[in-house]
C-alpha positions as CSV (number, residue, x, y, z in Angstrom):
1,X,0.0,0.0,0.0
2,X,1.5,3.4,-1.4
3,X,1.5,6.5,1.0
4,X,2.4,10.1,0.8
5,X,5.7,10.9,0.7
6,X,5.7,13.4,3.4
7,X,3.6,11.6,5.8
8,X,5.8,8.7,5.4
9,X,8.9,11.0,6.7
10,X,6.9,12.5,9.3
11,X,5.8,9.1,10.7
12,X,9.5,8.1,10.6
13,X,10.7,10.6,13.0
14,X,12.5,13.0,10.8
15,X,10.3,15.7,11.2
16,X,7.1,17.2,11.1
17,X,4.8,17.1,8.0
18,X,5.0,20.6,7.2
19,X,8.7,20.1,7.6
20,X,8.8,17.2,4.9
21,X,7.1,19.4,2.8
22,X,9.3,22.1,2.4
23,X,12.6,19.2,2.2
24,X,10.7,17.7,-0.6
25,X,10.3,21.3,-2.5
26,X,14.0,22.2,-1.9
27,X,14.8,19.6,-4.4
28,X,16.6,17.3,-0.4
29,X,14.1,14.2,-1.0
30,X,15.1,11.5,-3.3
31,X,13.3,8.0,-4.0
32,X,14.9,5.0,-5.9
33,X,17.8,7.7,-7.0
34,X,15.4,10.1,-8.5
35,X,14.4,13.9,-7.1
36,X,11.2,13.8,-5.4
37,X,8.1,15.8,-5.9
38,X,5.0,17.4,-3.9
39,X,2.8,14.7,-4.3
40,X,4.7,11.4,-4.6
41,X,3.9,8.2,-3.4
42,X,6.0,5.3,-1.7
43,X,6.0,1.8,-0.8
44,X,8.4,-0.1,2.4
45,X,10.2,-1.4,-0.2
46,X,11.8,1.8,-2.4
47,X,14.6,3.6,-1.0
48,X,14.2,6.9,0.5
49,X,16.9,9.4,1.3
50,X,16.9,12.5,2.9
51,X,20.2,14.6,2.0
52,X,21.6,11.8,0.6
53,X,20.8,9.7,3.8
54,X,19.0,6.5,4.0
55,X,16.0,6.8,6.0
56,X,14.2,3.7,7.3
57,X,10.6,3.8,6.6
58,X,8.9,2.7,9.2
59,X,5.3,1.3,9.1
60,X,2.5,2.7,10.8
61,X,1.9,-0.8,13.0
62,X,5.7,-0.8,13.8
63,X,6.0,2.8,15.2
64,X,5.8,3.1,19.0
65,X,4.6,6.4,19.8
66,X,6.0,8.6,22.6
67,X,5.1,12.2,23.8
68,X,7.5,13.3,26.5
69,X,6.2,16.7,28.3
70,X,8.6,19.4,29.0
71,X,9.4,22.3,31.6
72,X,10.6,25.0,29.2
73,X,12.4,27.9,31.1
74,X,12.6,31.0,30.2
75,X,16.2,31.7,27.9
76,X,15.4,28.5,25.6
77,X,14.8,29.0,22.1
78,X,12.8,26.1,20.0
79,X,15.3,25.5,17.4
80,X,18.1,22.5,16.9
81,X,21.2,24.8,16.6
82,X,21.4,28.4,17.0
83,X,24.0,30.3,15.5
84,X,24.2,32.7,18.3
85,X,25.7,29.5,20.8
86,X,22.3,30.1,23.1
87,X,20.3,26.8,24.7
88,X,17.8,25.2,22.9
89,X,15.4,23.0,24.1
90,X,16.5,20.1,22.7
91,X,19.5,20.1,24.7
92,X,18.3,18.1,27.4
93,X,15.9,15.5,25.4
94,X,16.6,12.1,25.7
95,X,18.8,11.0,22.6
96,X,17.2,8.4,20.6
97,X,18.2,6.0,17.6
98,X,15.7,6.0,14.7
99,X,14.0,8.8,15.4
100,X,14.3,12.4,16.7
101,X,12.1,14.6,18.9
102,X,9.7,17.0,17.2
103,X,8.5,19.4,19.1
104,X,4.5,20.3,18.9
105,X,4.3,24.2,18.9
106,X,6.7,26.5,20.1
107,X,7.2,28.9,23.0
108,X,9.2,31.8,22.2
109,X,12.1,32.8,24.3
110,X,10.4,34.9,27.2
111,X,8.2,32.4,27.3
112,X,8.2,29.1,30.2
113,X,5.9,26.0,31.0
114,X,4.6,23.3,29.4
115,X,6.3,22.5,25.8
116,X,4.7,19.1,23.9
117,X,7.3,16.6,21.9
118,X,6.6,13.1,20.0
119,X,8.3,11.3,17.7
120,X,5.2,10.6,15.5
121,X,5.3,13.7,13.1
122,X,1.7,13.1,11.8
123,X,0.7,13.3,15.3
124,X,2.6,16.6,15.9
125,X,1.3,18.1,12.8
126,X,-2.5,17.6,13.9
127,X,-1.8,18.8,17.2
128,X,-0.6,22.4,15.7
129,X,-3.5,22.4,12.7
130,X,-5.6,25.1,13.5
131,X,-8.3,23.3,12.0
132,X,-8.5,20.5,15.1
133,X,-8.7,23.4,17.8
134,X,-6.5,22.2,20.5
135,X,-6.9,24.5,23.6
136,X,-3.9,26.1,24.8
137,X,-3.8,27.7,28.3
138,X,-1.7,30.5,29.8
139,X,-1.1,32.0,32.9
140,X,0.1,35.6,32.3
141,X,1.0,38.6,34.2
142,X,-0.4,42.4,32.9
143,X,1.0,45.4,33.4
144,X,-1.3,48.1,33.2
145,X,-4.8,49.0,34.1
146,X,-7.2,46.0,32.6
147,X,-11.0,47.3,33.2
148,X,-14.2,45.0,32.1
149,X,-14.2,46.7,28.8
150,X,-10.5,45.3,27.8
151,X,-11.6,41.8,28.8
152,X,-14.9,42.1,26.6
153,X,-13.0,43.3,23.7
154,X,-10.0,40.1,24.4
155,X,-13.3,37.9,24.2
156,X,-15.3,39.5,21.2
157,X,-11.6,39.6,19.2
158,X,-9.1,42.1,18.5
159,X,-7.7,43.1,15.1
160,X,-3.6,42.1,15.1
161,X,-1.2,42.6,12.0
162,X,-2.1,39.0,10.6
163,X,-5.8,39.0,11.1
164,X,-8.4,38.7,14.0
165,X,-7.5,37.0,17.6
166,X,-9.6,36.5,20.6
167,X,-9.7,34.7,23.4
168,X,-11.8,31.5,24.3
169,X,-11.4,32.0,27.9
170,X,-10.3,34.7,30.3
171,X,-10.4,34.8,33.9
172,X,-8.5,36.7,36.7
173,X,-6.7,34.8,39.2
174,X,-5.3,37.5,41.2
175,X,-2.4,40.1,41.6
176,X,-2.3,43.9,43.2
177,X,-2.0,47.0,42.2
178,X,-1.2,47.5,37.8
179,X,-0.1,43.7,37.7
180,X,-2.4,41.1,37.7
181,X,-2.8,37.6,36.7
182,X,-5.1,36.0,34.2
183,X,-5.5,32.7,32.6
184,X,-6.4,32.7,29.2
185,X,-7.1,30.0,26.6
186,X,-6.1,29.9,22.9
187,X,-7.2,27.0,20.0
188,X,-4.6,28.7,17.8
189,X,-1.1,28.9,18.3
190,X,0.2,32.1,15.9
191,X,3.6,33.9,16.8
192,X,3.4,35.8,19.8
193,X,-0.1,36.2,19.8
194,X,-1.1,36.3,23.8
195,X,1.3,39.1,24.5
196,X,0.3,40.7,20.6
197,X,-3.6,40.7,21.8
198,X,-2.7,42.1,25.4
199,X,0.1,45.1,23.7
200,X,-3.3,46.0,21.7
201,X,-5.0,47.2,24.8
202,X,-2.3,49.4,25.8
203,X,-0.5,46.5,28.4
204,X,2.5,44.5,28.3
205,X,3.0,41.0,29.4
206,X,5.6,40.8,32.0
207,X,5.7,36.8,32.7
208,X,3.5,34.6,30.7
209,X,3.9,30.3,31.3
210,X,1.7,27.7,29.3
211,X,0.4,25.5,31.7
212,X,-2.2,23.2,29.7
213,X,-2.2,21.8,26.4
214,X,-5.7,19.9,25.6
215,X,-6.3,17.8,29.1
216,X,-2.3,17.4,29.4
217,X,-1.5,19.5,32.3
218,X,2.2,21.0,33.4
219,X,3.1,18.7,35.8
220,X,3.8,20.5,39.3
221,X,6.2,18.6,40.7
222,X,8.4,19.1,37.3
223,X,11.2,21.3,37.8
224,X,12.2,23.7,34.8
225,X,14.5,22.6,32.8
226,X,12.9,18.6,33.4
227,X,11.1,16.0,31.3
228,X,8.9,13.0,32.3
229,X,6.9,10.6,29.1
230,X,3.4,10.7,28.9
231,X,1.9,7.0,30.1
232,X,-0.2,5.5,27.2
233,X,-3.7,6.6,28.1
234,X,-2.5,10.0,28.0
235,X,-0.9,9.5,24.5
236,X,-3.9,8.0,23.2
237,X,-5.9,10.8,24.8
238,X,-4.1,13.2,22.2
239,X,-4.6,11.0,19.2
240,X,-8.1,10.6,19.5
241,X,-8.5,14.2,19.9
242,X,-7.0,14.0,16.1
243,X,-8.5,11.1,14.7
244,X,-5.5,8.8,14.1
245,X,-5.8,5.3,16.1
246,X,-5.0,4.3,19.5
247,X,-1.7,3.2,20.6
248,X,-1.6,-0.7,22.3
249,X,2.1,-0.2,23.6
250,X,4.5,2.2,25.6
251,X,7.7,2.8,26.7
252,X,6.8,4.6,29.6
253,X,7.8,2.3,32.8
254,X,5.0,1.8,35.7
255,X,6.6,3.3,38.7
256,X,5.4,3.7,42.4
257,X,5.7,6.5,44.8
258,X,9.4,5.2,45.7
259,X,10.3,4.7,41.8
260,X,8.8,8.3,41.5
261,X,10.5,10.3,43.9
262,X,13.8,8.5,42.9
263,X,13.1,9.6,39.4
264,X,12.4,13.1,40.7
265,X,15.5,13.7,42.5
266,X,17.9,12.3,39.6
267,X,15.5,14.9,37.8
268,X,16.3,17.7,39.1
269,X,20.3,16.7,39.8
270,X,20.3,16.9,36.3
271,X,19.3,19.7,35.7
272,X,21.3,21.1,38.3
273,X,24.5,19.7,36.6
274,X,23.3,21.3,33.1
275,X,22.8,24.7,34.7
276,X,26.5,24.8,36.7
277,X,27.6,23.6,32.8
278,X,25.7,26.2,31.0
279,X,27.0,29.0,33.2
280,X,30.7,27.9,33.1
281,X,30.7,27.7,29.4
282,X,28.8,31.2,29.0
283,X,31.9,32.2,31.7
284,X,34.3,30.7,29.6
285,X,33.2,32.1,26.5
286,X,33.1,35.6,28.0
287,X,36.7,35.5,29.3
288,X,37.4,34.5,25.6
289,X,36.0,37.5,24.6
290,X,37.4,39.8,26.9
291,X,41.0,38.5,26.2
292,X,40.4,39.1,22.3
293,X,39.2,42.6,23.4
294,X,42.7,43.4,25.5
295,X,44.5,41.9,22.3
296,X,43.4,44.2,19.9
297,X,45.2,47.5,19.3
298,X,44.1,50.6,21.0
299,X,41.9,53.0,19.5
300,X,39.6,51.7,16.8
301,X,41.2,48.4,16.7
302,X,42.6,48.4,13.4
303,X,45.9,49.6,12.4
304,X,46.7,52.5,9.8
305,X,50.0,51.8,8.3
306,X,52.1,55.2,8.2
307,X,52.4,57.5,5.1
308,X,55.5,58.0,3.3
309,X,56.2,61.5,4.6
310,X,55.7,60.0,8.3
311,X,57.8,56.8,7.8
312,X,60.5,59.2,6.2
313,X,60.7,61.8,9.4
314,X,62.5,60.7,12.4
315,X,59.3,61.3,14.5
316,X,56.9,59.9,12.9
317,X,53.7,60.7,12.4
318,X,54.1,62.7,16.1
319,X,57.4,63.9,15.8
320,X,58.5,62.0,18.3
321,X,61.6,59.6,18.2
322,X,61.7,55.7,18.4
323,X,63.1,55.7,21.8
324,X,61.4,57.4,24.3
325,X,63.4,60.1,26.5
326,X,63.4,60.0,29.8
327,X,60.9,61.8,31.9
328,X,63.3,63.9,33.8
329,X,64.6,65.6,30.6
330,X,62.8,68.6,29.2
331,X,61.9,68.5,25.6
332,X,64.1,71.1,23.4
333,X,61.0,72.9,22.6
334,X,60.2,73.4,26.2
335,X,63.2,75.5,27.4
336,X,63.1,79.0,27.5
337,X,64.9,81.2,24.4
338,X,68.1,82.3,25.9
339,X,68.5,78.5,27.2
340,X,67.9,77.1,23.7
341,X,70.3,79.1,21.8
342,X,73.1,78.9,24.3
343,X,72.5,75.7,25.9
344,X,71.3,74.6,29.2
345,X,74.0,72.9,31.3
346,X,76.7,73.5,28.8
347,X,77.0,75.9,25.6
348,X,74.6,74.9,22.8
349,X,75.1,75.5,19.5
350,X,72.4,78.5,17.5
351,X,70.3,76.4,15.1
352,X,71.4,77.7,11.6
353,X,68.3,79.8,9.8
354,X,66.7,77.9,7.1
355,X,68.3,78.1,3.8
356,X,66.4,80.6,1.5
357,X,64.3,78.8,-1.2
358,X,66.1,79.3,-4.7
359,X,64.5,81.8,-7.2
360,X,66.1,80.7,-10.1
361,X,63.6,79.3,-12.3
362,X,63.9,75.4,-13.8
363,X,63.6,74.7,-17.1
């Protein structure tokens, strides 16, 4: 039985759907040696490669899936790599052979809580489609003055730059003063959009944290920075809420209260360990950049060589000599007439006048 292309990837682990797409358009896709198209259907048995790699197709009754939620703190981008050296969330995943984490929705980098992954792409692909309505929850934290009329309009819908937002739910859960704290609910997930809806009304979000996606909760006990996998009525909980068919197995491991707390602690030693590691290397790397700072030459760091006429005079381009005279000693320039022309401690010699330019005229 013949599948798409890109649903085949996704289900594979190498990324999402919408991912596969775009590989597949940049020409990165081949099947059987050929260049791949939007569109283009496989079998288990062609070969597949994915810039120039062989990828193992892996068939939809062979797949365990896994969903691992995850405390994002705030300083974490959602990217693999970033060019800039900063932490991504990826960093502290479990590493896996086979298949690869892909992350469902992303949190920008002011942003903490709870942060979805899977390694069934088709699954993660539903689970952002607008078109399913997956709630979202946040807690966030206004500054400014919020009034009835500003939570009416944030229900009815706001106009932003890439069309009309609103929220599903709003409710205020406390605070003093010009910061307060609310709980709102999304079934979209655009860029920036709780803090974009909340800067229309004249307020800026100073702490916002997802703390719900669908029924899966942020776990309390979970530390930032920590992980914990789903159990399997909780993964099958988010595939029926996309249509695609329940899961029979799991990889998550039964524990008791013992097993739990155990796993806790090692939890949050390791993310202990990763913080001390992340600070000495952003240590390290600022020495390195202070050291390449002393290094380089004063003034605007880049030196001019010397004309001709200052490489020719004695001085330089100062008119001062190679070798520095000592402090005690007064520059010639700095004694008073009658001590130039006849010398200080002894007799000094009259400087001879400048010899008059000739008038004669060249040929």
């Amino acid at each position: 039985m013949s599948e798409k292309l890109q649903k085949v990837l996704a289900r594979s682990g190498i990324g999402s759907r919408r991912e596969m797409e775009t590989f597949i358009s940049s020409g990165r896709v081949t099947v059987d040696g050929k260049v791949a198209h939007l569109g283009d259907r496989v079998t288990a048995t062609q070969q597949v490669r994915v810039d120039g790699h062989v990828v193992k197709l892996a068939a939809e009754e062979e797949q365990v899936c896994r969903v691992i939620a995850y405390h994002k703190p705030e300083g974490e981008i959602c990217s693999r790599t970033d060019p800039d050296g900063r932490p991504t969330v990826f960093d502290r995943l479990p590493i896996m052979r086979g298949a690869r984490w892909i992350a469902i929705g992303r949190l920008d980098i002011n942003t903490s809580g709870l942060l979805l992954f899977t390694t069934d792409g088709e699954l993660a692909n539903r689970l952002m489609h607008p078109r399913f309505e997956v709630e979202r929850e946040y807690a966030v934290r206004v500054f400014g003055e919020v009034n009835d009329a500003i939570i009416q309009k944030l229900r009815t819908g706001v106009e932003l730059e890439d069309g009309k937002a609103s929220f599903k739910k709003i409710k205020a859960t406390g605070g003093e003063g010009i910061n307060r704290w609310f709980n709102v609910v999304l079934t979209e997930g655009r860029n920036r959009e709780v803090r974009r809806m909340w800067e229309s009304q004249g307020t800026v979000v100073n702490r916002l944290m997802r703390i719900r996606y669908g029924d899966i909760l942020l776990p309390k006990h979970l530390p930032a920075g920590g992980f914990t996998e789903c159990a399997l009525d909780e993964v099958n909980y988010l595939r029926k809420l996309v249509k695609l068919p329940l899961e029979t197995e799991t990889l998550a491991k039964a524990e008791d209260r013992d097993e739990r707390r155990r796993r806790l602690a090692s939890i949050k030693r390791a993310v202990r360990k990763h913080q001390v590691l992340q600070q000495t290397d952003e240590r390290s790397r600022a020495r390195a950049e202070q050291k390449a700072a002393k290094e380089q030459p004063a003034g605007s760091g880049s030196h001019k060589p010397a004309s001709r006429s200052e490489r020719a005079s004695p001085g330089g381009a100062n008119g001062q000599t190679r070798r520095d005279k000592p402090a005690s000693s007064r520059r010639q320039s700095d004694r008073p007439d009658a001590e130039r022309t006849s010398g200080g401690r002894g007799q000094g010699r009259a400087q001879k006048p400048a010899p008059k330019p000739s008038s004669r005229r060249r040929d």
